[in-house]
matplotlib code that plots the C-alpha trace (Angstrom):
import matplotlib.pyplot as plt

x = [-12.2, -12.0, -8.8, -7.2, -5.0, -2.7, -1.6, 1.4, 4.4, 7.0, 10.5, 13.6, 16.0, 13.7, 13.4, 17.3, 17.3, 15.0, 16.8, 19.5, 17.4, 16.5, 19.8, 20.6, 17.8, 18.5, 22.1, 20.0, 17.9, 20.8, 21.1, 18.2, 18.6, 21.8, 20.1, 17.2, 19.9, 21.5, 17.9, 17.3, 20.1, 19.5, 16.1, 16.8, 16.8, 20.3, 21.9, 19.9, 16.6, 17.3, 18.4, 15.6, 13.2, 14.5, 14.1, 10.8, 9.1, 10.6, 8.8, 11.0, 8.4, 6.3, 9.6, 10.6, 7.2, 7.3, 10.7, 8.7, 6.5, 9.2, 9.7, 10.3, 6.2, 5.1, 1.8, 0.1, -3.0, -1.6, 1.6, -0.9, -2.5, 0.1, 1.7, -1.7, -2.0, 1.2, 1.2, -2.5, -1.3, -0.2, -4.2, -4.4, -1.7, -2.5, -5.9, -4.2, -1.8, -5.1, -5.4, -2.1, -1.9, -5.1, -3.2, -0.3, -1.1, -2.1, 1.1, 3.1, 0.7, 0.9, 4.9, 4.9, 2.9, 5.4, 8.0, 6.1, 7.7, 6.7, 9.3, 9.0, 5.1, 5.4, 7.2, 5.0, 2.3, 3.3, 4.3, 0.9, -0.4, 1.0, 0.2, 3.2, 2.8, 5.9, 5.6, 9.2, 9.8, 7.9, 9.8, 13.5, 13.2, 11.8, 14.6, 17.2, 15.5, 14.9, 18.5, 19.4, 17.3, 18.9, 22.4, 22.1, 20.3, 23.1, 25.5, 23.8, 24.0, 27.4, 28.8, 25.9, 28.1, 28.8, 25.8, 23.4, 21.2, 20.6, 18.2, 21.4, 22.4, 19.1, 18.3, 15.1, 14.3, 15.5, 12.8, 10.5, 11.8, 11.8, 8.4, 7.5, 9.7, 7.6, 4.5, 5.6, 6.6, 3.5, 0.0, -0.9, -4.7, -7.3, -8.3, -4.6, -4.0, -7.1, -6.8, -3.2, -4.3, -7.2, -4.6, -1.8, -4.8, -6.6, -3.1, -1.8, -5.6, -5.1, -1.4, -2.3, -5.7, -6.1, -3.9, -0.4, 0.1, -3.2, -1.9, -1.0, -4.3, -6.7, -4.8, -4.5, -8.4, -9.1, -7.1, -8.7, -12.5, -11.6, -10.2, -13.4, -15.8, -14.2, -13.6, -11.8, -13.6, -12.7, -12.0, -14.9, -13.5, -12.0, -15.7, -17.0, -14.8, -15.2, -18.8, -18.0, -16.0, -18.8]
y = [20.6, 22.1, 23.8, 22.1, 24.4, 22.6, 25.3, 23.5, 23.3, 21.2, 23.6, 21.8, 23.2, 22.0, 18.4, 18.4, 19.8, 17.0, 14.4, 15.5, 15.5, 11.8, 11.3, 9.7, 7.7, 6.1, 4.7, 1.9, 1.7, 0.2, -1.9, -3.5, -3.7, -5.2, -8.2, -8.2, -9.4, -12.3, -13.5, -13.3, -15.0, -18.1, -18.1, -19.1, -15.8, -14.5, -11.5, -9.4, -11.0, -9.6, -6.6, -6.1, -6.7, -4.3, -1.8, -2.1, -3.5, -1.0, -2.5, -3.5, -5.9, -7.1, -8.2, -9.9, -11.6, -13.0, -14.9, -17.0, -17.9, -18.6, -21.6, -24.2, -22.6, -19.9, -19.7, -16.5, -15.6, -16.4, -13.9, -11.5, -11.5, -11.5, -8.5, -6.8, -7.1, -5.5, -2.3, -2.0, 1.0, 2.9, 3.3, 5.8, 7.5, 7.8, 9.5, 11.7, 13.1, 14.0, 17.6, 18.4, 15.5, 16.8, 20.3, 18.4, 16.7, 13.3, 12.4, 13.7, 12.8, 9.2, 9.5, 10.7, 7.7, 5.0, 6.6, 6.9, 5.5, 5.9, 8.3, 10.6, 10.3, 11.0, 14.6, 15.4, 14.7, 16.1, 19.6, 19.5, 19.7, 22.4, 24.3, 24.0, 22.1, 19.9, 17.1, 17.7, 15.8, 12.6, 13.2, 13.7, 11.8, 8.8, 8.8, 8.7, 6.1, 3.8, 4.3, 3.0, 0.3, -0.8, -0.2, -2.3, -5.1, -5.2, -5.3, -8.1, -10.1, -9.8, -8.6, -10.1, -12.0, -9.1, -7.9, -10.8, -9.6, -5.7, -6.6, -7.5, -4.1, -2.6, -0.8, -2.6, 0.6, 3.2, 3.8, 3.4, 6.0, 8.1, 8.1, 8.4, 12.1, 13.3, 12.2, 14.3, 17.2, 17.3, 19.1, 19.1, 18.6, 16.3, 15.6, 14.6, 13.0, 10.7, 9.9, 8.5, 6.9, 4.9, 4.1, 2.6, 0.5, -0.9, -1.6, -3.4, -5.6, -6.5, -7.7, -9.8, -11.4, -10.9, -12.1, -10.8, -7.5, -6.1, -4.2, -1.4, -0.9, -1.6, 1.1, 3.7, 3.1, 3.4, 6.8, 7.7, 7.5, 9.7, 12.4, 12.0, 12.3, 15.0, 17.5, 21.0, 24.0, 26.7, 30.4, 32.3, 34.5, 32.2, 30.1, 34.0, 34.2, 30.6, 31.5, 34.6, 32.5, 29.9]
z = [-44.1, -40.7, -39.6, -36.3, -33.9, -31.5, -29.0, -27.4, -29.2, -28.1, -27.0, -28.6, -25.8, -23.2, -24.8, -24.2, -20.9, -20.0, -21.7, -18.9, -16.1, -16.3, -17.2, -13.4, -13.6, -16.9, -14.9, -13.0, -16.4, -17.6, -14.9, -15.1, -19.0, -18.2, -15.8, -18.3, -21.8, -19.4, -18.7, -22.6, -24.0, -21.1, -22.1, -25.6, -27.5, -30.1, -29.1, -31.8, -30.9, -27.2, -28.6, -31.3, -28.5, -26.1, -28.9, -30.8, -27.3, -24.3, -21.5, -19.0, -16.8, -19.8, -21.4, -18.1, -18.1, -21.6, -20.8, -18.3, -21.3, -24.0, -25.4, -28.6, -29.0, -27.2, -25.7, -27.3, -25.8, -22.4, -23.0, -24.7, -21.0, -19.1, -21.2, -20.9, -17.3, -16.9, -18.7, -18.1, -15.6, -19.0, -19.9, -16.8, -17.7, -21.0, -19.9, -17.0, -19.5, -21.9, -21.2, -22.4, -24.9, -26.7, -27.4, -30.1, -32.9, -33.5, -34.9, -32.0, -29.5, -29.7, -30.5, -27.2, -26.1, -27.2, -25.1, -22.0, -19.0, -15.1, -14.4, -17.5, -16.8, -12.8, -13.7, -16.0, -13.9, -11.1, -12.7, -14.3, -10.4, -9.6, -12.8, -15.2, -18.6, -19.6, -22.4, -23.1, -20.1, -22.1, -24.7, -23.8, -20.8, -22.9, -24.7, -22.3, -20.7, -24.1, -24.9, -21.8, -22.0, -25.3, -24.0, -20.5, -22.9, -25.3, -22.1, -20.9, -23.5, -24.3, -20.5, -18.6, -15.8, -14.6, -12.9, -13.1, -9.9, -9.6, -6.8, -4.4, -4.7, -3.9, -7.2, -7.8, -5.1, -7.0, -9.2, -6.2, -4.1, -6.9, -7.7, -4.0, -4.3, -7.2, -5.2, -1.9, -4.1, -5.5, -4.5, -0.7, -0.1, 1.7, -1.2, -2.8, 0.5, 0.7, -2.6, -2.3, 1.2, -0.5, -3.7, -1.4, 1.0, -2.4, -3.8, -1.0, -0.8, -4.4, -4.2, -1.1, -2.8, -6.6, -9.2, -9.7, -11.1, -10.9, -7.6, -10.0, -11.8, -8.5, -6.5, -9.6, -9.5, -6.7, -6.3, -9.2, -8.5, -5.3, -7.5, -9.6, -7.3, -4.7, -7.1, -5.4, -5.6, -7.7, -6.0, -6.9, -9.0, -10.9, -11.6, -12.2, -15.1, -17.0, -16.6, -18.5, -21.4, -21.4]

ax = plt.figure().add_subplot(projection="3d")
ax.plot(x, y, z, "-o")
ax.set_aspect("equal")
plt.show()
C-alpha cells in the first residue's frame, strides 16, 4: 500500500490569527447576510429554512439567485444552472490553489474547499505570488466569514427591517475594493500586468454581450491563458539546480 507524505501541516495559531485578520471583512458579511434573511423570509422560506440554507449552502450570490427561482415548485435544472454559472469562478480557484492544496491530505484538502470564499482565496493567492504558503488563511478566514454569513442571515430574518438595502450604503464595494488591494499588493511584472489587463478587457466584453454572470469566468480565462502561455523565466541558477534534482 504506498505510503503518502503531505509536507504542509496546517499551524493552529496561525489558523487563529487569520480568523482575526478577516475579521473586518466578515462585518459587511453580515451585512449582506442580514439583506440576504429579509429576502428569504419574503420569498417564502421559515426562519430555519433561511437559516439552514445559509449554513449547509454559504454562497452568498448563488443563494441570492435561487430566491428569484423559488416558488410553490421550483424549477431544478434551471436553478442548478443558474447556481453553476455563478460559482463557476470557484473551479479556477480550486486549480490555482493546487500546488499547495496537493501538499494536505485529501480529507483536509477539500475541507478547505467548502470554506473557500474570494477574500480568504485572494490572500492566499496573493502570498503564494510572492513566495509565502498560507492555507491557514482558507481556513480561519473561512470561518469567520461563514459565521458571519449565518449570523447576518439569522439577523435578517428576525431584525431584517433594519437594513433591508446594504447597497445604499455602498458596501456592495467593499469586497471589491478589497480584492483590488490584494491584486496591487501582489507581483509586479509585464507579464502580471498584461494578464490582469486582458482579464479586466474580456470581463468587461462578456458582461456587456454574453449572458449574466459569465463576466467572472470569461475574464479569469482569459487572465489565465496569458499566465499559461507567457511563462517567466527562471534565473539561471536556479533552472541549473532543478536540472540537478531532475
Amino acid at each position: 500500500m504506498p505510503n503518502h507524505s503531505y509536507p504542509y501541516q496546517l499551524q493552529p495559531r496561525k489558523v487563529r490569527a487569520e480568523f482575526v485578520r478577516l475579521f473586518p471583512i466578515s462585518l459587511f458579511v453580515v451585512a449582506f447576510g442580514t439583506a440576504f434573511g429579509l429576502a428569504a423570509i419574503q420569498s417564502g422560506l421559515a426562519p430555519l429554512e433561511a437559516i439552514l440554507m445559509s449554513t449547509t449552502v454559504f454562497a452568498g450570490a448563488s443563494q441570492f439567485a435561487a430566491l428569484e427561482l423559488w416558488g410553490g415548485e421550483v424549477p431544478v435544472l434551471p436553478l442548478i444552472a443558474v447556481v453553476f454559472a455563478i460559482n463557476s469562478r470557484h473551479l479556477l480557484m480550486g486549480a490555482s490553489l493546487y500546488p499547495m492544496l496537493k501538499d494536505v491530505s485529501p480529507g483536509k484538502r477539500y475541507s478547505l474547499l467548502l470554506l473557500l470564499t474570494d477574500a480568504n482565496w485572494a490572500v492566499s493567492a496573493q502570498e503564494y505570488q510572492s513566495g509565502r504558503r498560507n492555507l491557514e488563511v482558507i481556513l480561519g478566514g473561512g470561518l469567520v466569514l461563514w459565521l458571519a454569513w449565518i449570523f447576518g442571515t439569522w439577523l435578517g430574518v428576525y431584525f431584517g427591517g433594519l437594513l433591508q438595502n446594504p447597497k445604499n450604503l455602498g458596501l456592495d464595494m467593499v469586497l471589491g475594493c478589497f480584492l483590488l488591494s490584494m491584486a496591487l499588493g501582489g507581483k509586479k511584472s509585464p507579464r502580471v500586468l498584461v494578464s490582469w489587463a486582458v482579464a479586466a478587457a474580456a470581463s468587461l466584453a462578456a458582461w456587456k454581450w454574453l449572458p449574466p454572470n459569465t463576466h467572472v469566468v470569461t475574464g479569469a480565462l482569459a487572465g489565465g491563458l496569458i499566465g499559461y502561455f507567457w511563462l517567466d523565466k527562471k534565473p539561471t541558477g536556479q533552472a541549473s539546480q532543478e536540472a540537478e534534482h531532475s
